[in-house]
C-alpha positions, 0 to 999 in steps of 0.5 A: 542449943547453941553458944559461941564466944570469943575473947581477943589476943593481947600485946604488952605496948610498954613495960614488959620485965620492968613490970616485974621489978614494980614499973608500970606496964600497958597491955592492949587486945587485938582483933585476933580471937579465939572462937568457943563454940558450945553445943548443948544436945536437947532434954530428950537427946542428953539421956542417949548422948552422955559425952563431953567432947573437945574438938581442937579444929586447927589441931585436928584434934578430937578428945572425948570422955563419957560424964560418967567417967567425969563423975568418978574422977572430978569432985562434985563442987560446981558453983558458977557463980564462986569462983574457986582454985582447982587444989592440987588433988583435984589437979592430980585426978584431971591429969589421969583423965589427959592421959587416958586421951593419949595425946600425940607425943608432940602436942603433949604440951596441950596436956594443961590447956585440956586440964584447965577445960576440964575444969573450967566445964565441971565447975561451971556447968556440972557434968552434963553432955556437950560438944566443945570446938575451939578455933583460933587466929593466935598463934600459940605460945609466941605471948600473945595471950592465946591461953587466956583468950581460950580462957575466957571464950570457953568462960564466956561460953559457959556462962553465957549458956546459964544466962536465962535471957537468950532472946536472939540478937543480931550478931557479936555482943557484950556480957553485962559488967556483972558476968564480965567480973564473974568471967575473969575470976573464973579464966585467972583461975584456969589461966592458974593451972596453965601458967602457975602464977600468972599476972592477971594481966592476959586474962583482963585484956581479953575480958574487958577488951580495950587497954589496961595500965598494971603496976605492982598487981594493981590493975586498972582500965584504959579508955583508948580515945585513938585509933592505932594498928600495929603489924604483929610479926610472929619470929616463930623463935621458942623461948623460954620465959622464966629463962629470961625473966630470971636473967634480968633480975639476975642483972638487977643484982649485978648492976643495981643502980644502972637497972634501977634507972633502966626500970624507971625509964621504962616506967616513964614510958608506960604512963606516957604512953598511957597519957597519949592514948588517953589523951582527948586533946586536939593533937593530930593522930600524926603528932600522937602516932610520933609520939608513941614511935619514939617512945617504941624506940627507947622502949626497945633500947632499955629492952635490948639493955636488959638482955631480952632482944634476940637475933630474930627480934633484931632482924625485924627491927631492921626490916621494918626500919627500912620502910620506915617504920618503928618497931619493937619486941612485945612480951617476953622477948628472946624471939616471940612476937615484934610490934610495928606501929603503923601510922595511919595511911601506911600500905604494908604489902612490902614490908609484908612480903620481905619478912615473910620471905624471911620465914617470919609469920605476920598479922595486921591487928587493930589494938584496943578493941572489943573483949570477950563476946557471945552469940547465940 
């Protein structure tokens, strides 16, 4: 038997570091996904085949271990549908299974990524015999949410291959509400053992798809009533975000007050920016998409303001303002990935080509679609 699932990227539209100090914050998918492909061997094979093994397709990496092996080192507690945090023991016993895959010294840093699949397969499906492959359209580590989406497309996936109904339909389609809530708990848990402490917010998008608005870990969904694209420019810039988030709160006690202001603003922001693309009155899309321009711009102003931009962040910035285009950074900052609002109509072919001449990697993503999705 066979699944597939895939579960979208994300982009933070407004609020990112505010959020931390209790502004609000606006998430959004994007039509770039990660793919799960789930292969379960028939009754008769499963007695000769006893492996589970995780093939990372654009890696060119293959890691397998025998289920008897799993059973002597992971506890045996699957319970699909409860939700649990994998303790620190549970953890401990994982990470010998990684390192006995004797991962290439430089990709070392998929050591949690293959802990959380180990998990996330035991707990979800028991130790039965599989073949796992991921493919993805997210660049990793540049805060597009690429841990997240693989999350919960290998969620949905196990999920999905527990469903009783499997009559076949034609292409992509949604799991109910029910297995929707049921797959976010699970990919927060595993987006835990990757991030430590992560917001919640990165898994949600992915899930439900669309947009959400996130406030003092308050998180509530969005019904996008525009059509928006943005290019996602890719500076390939490392950065480090506790780094980064510790030098703006860093700041807050230095400058208190002027910091205070500078959260409130980007507060502001965040909820009109939520209220435009909420919006079902009869402004026309060119007054919506000015709207949303110029909040980008003051957006990226408090940003820079809060010590967060960076000198590849500011080329594109001045790239794309060339074609007349707004642009600001999305995440954490310090490199990472850049938005630019794409105003319908736009041909970005130029711009396109100048950045990439610049050594940047660049996407064309429509923003607030479909969450995570199967297919058998």
């Amino acid at each position: 038997m066979e699944v597939k699932a895939r579960a979208p990227g994300k982009i933070i539209l407004a609020g990112e570091h505010a959020v931390v100090h209790g502004s609000t914050a606006v998430a959004a998918a994007i039509d770039l996904y990660t793919y799960v492909t789930l292969r379960l061997p028939l009754q008769s094979a499963a007695e000769n085949n006893d492996r589970l093994t995780l093939q990372l397709k654009d890696l060119s990496l293959e890691f397998s271990w025998s289920v008897s092996r799993l059973k002597e080192v992971i506890p045996c507690d699957s319970n699909t549908s409860s939700p649990a945090s994998c303790s620190g023991e549970t953890l401990k016993s994982i990470a010998v299974l990684v390192e006995e895959q004797n991962i290439p010294e430089e990709k070392i840093w998929l050591s949690s990524g293959i802990s959380t699949f180990l998990w996330l397969y035991t707990s979800i499906r028991g130790f039965s015999p599989a073949t796992v492959i991921i493919t993805t359209e997210l660049p990793y580590g540049s805060g597009l949410g690429s841990s997240a989406a693989f999350c919960v497309a290998l969620t949905s996936a196990l999920i999905a291959s527990s469903i009783l109904d499997k009559t076949h339909r034609e292409g992509w389609s949604s799991l109910d509400e029910t297995n929707l809530e049921l797959l976010n708990k699970w990919a927060f848990e595993g987006e835990k053992i990757i991030h430590g402490k992560p917001s919640g917010i990165d898994n949600t998008v992915s899930a439900y798809g669309n947009m959400i608005k996130f406030c003092s870990g308050e998180i509530t969904r969005l019904q996008s009533n525009m059509p928006l694209r943005m290019l996602i420019t890719n500076t390939k810039v490392g950065r480090n975000t506790k780094a980064l988030v510790s030098g703006v709160s860093e700041r807050t006690v230095r400058h208190p007050d002027a910091m205070k202001s500078v959260f409130n603003a980007v507060d502001s922001i965040s909820k009109e920016l939520a209220a435009i693309i909420q919006s079902k009155d009869q402004n026309s899309v060119t007054e919506k998409e000015e709207s949303i321009k110029e909040l980008m711009e003051i957006n990226q102003g408090l940003l820079q303001s809060m010590g967060v931009s960076h000198s590849s962040i500011d080329t594109v910035i001045r790239t794309t303002l060339k074609h007349k285009l707004t642009s600001k950074l999305t995440g954490a900052g310090g490199g990472g990935c850049v938005l630019t609002l794409l105003p319908t109509g736009t041909v970005v072919d130029k711009v396109v080509e100048e950045l990439e001449s610049s050594g940047f990697q660049c996407f064309s993503a429509s923003i607030g679609g479909n969450g995570a999705e199967i297919c058998f």
